[in-house]
PAZAPA-4460 file (N, C-alpha, C; in steps of 0.05 Angstrom, whole numbers, plus 32768, in hexadecimal, padded with zeros to 4 digits):
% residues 137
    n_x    n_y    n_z   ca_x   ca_y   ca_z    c_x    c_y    c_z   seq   type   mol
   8E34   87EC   8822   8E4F   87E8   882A   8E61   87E4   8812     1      X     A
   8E5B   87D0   87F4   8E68   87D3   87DE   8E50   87D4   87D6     2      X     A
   8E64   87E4   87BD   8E56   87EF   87A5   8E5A   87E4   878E     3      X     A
   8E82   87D5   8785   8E8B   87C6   8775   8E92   87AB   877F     4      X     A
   8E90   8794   876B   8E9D   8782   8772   8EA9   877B   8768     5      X     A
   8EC4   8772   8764   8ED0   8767   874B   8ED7   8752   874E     6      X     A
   8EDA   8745   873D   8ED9   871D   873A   8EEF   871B   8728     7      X     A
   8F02   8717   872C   8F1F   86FE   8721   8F10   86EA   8716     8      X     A
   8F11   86E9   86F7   8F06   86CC   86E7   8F1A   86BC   86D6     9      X     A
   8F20   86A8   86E3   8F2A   8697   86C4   8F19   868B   86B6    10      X     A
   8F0A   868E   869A   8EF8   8683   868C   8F02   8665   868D    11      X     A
   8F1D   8662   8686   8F22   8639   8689   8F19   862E   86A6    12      X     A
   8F13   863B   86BB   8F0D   862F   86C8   8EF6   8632   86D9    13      X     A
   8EE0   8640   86C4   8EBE   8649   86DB   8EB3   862D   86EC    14      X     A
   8EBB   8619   86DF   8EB2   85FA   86EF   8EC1   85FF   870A    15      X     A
   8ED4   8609   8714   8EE2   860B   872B   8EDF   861D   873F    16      X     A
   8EC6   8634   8733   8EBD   864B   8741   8EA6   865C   874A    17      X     A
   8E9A   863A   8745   8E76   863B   8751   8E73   8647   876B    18      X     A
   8E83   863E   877C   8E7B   864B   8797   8E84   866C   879B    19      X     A
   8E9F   8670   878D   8EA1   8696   8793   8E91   869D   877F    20      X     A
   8E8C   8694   876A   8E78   86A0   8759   8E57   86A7   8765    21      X     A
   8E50   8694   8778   8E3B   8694   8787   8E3B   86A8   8798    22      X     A
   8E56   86A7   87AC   8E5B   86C1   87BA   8E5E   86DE   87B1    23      X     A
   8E67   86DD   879D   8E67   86FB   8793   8E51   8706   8788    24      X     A
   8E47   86F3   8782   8E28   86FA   8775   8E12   8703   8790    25      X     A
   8E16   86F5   87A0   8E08   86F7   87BC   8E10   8713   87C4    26      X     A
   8E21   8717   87C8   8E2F   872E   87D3   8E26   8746   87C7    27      X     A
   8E2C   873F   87B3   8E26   875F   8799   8E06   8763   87A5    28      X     A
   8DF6   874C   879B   8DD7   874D   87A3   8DD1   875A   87C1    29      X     A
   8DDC   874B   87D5   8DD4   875E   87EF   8DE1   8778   87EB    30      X     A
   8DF5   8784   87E3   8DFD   87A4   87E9   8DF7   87A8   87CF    31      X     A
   8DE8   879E   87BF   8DDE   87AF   87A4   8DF5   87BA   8799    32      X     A
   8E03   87B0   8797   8E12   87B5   8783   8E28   87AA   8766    33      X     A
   8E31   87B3   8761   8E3A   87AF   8742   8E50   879F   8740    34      X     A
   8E55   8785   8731   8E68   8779   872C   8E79   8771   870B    35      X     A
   8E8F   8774   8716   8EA0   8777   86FD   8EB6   875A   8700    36      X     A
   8EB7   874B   86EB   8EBE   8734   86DD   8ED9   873D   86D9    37      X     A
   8EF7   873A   86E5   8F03   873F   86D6   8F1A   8722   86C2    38      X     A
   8F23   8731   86B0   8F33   870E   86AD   8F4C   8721   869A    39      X     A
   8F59   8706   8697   8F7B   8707   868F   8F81   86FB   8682    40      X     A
   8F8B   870A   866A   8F88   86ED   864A   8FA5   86FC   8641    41      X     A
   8FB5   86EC   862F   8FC8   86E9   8627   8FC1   86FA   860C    42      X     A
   8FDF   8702   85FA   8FD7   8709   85DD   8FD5   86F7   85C9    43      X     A
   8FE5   86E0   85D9   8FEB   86C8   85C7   8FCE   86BA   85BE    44      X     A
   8FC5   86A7   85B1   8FAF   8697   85A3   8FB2   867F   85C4    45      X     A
   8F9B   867A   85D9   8FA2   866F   85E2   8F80   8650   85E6    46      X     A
   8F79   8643   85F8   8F6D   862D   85F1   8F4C   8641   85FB    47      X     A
   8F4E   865A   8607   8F35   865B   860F   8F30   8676   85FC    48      X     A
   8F37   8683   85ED   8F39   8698   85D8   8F59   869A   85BE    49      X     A
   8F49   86A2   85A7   8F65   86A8   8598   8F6E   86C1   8598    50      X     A
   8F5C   86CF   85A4   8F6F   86E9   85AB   8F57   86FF   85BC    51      X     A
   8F6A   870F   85C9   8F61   8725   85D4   8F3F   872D   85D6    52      X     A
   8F40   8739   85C2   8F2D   873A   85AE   8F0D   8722   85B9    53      X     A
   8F11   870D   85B3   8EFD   86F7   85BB   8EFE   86F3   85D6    54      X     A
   8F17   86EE   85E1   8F0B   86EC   85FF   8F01   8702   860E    55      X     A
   8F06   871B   85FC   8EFB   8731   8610   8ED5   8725   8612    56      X     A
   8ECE   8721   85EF   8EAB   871F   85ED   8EA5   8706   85FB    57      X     A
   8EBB   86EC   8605   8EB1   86E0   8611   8EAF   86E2   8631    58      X     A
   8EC0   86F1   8637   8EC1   86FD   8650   8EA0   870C   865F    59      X     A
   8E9E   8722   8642   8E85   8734   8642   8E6D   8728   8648    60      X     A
   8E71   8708   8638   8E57   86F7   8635   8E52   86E9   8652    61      X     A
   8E6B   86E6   865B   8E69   86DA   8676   8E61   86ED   868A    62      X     A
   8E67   8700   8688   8E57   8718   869C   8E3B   871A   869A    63      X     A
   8E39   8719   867F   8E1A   8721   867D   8E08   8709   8687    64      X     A
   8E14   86F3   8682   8E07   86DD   8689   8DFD   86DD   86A5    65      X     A
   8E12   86E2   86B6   8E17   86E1   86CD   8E08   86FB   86DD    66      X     A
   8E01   8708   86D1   8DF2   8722   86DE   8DD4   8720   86CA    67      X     A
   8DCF   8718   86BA   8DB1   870E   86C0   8DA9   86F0   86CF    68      X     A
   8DBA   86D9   86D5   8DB5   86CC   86E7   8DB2   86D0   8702    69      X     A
   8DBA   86E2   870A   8DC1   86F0   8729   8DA9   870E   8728    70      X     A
   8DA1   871A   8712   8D9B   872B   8718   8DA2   8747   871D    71      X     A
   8DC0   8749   871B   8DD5   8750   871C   8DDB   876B   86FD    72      X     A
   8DE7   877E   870B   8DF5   8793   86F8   8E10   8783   86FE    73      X     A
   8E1A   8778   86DC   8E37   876D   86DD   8E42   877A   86BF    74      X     A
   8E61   8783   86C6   8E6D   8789   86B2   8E86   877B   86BA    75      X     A
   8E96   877D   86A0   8EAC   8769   869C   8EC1   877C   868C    76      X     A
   8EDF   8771   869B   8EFA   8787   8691   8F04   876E   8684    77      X     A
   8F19   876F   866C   8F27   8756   8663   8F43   8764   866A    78      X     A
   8F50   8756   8673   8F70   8766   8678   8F89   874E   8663    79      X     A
   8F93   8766   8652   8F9E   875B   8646   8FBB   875C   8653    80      X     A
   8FCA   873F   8650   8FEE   8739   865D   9001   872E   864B    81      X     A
   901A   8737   8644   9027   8730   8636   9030   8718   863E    82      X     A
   902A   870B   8650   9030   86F5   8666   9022   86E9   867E    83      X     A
   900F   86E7   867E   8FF5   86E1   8692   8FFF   86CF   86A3    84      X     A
   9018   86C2   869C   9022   86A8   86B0   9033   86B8   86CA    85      X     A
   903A   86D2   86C6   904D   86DD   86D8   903F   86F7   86D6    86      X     A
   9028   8704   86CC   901C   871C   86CF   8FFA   8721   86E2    87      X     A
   8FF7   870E   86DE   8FDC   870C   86EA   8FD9   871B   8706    88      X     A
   8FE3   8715   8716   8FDB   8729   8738   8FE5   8743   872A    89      X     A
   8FF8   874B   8727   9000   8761   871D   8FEF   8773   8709    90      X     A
   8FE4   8759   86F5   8FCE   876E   86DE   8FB1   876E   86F5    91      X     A
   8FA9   8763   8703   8F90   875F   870F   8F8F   8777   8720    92      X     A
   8FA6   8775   8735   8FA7   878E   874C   8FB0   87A9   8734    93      X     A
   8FB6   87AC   871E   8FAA   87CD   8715   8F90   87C8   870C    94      X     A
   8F89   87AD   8704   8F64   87B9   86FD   8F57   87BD   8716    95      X     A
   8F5E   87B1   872A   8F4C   87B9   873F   8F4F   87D6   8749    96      X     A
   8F6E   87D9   873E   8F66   8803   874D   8F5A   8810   873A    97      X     A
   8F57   8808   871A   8F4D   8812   8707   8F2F   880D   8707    98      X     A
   8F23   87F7   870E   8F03   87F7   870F   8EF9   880F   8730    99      X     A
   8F0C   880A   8744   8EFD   8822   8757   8EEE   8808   876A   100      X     A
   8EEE   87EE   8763   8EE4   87E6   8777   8EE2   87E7   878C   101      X     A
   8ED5   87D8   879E   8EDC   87DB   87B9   8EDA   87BB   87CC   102      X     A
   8ED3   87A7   87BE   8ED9   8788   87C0   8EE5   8773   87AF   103      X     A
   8EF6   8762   87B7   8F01   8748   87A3   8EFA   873B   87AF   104      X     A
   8EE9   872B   879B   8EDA   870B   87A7   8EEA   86F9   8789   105      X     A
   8EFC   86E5   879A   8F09   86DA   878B   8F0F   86BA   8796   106      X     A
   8F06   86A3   8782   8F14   868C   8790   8F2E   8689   8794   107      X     A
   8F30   8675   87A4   8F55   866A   87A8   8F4D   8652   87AE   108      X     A
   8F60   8644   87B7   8F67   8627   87AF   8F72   8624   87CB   109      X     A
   8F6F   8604   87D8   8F72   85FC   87EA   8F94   85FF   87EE   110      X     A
   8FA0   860A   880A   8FB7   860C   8801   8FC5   85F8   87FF   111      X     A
   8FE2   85F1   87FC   8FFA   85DB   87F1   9018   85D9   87FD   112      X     A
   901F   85D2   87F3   9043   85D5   87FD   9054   85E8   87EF   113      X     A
   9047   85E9   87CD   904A   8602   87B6   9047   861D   87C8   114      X     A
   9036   8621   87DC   9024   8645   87E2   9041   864C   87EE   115      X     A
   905B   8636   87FB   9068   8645   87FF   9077   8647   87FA   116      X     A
   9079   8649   87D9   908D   8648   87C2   907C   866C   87BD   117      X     A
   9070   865F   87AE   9059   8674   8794   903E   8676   87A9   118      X     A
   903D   8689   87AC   901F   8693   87B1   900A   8693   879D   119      X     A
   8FF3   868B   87A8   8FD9   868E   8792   8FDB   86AA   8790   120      X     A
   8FC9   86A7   8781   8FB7   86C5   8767   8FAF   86D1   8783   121      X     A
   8F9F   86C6   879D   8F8F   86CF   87AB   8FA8   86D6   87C6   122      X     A
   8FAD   86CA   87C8   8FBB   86D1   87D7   8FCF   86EE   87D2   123      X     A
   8FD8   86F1   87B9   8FE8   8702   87B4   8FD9   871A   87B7   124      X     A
   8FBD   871B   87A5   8FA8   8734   87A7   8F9E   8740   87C7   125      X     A
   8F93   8728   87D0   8F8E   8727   87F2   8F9D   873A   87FF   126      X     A
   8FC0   8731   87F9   8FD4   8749   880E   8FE2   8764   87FB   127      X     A
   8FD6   8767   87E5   8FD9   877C   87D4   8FC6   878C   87C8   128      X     A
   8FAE   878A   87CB   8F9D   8798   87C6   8F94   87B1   87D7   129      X     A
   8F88   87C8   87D1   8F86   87DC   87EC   8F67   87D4   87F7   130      X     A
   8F5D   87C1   87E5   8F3C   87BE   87EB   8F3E   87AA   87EF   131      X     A
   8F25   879E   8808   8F1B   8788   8812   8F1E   8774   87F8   132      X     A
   8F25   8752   8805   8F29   8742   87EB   8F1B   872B   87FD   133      X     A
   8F0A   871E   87F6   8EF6   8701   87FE   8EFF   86EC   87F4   134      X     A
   8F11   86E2   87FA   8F19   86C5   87F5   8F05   86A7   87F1   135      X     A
   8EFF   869C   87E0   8EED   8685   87E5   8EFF   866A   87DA   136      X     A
   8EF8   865C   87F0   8F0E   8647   87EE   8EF3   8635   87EB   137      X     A
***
């Protein structure tokens, strides 16, 4: 039924994403198929890479990690933003038409009084994406 999966990662926060991390990994494993890491780094020098460049290989390293723990064929996109604070859904939903996937397994966050200010990451992908999106709260 899928063939891709793609995973929304913020490296500052993998402590926060044990459980979709579990699920996407599950998922990929039952339909045998392939999952892709993606993430969204700034140009600027910031606290989890000093540039482009490094967080892409730490990004890479986290895929690989993550697909021989699972068992898993995993590859990883680094998307670079002139502004990650106001680009992120926007740079995420063209990687997702650019990888071809065909699932987003992505956490979100319990909702707030903010969701009906600013929408999460997930929420925005959820009603903008053309492919199925798995929410794990």
């Amino acid at each position: 039924m899928y063939r891709k999966v793609i995973f929304p990662v913020d490296l500052s926060h993998i402590d926060h994403l044990t459980k979709a991390l579990a699920t996407a990994a599950d998922l990929a494993k039952h339909y045998k198929a392939e999952i892709c890491y993606v993430g969204v780094t700034g140009t600027a020098p910031g606290p989890g890479a000093h540039s482009p460049t490094e967080y892409a290989e730490k990004l890479a390293k986290f895929a690989a990690d993550q697909g021989a723990a699972h068992g898993l064929s995993a590859t990883s996109k680094t998307c670079v933003s002139h502004d990650p604070s106001i680009d992120t859904d926007k740079t995420l939903l063209s990687a997702i038409d650019e990888l071809g996937g065909d699932l987003v397994v992505m956490q979100t966050h319990a909702p707030n009084a903010l969701d009906y200010i600013w929408a999460g990451h997930g929420d925005t992908i959820a009603a903008r994406a053309d492919i199925s999106v798995f929410l794990v709260r």
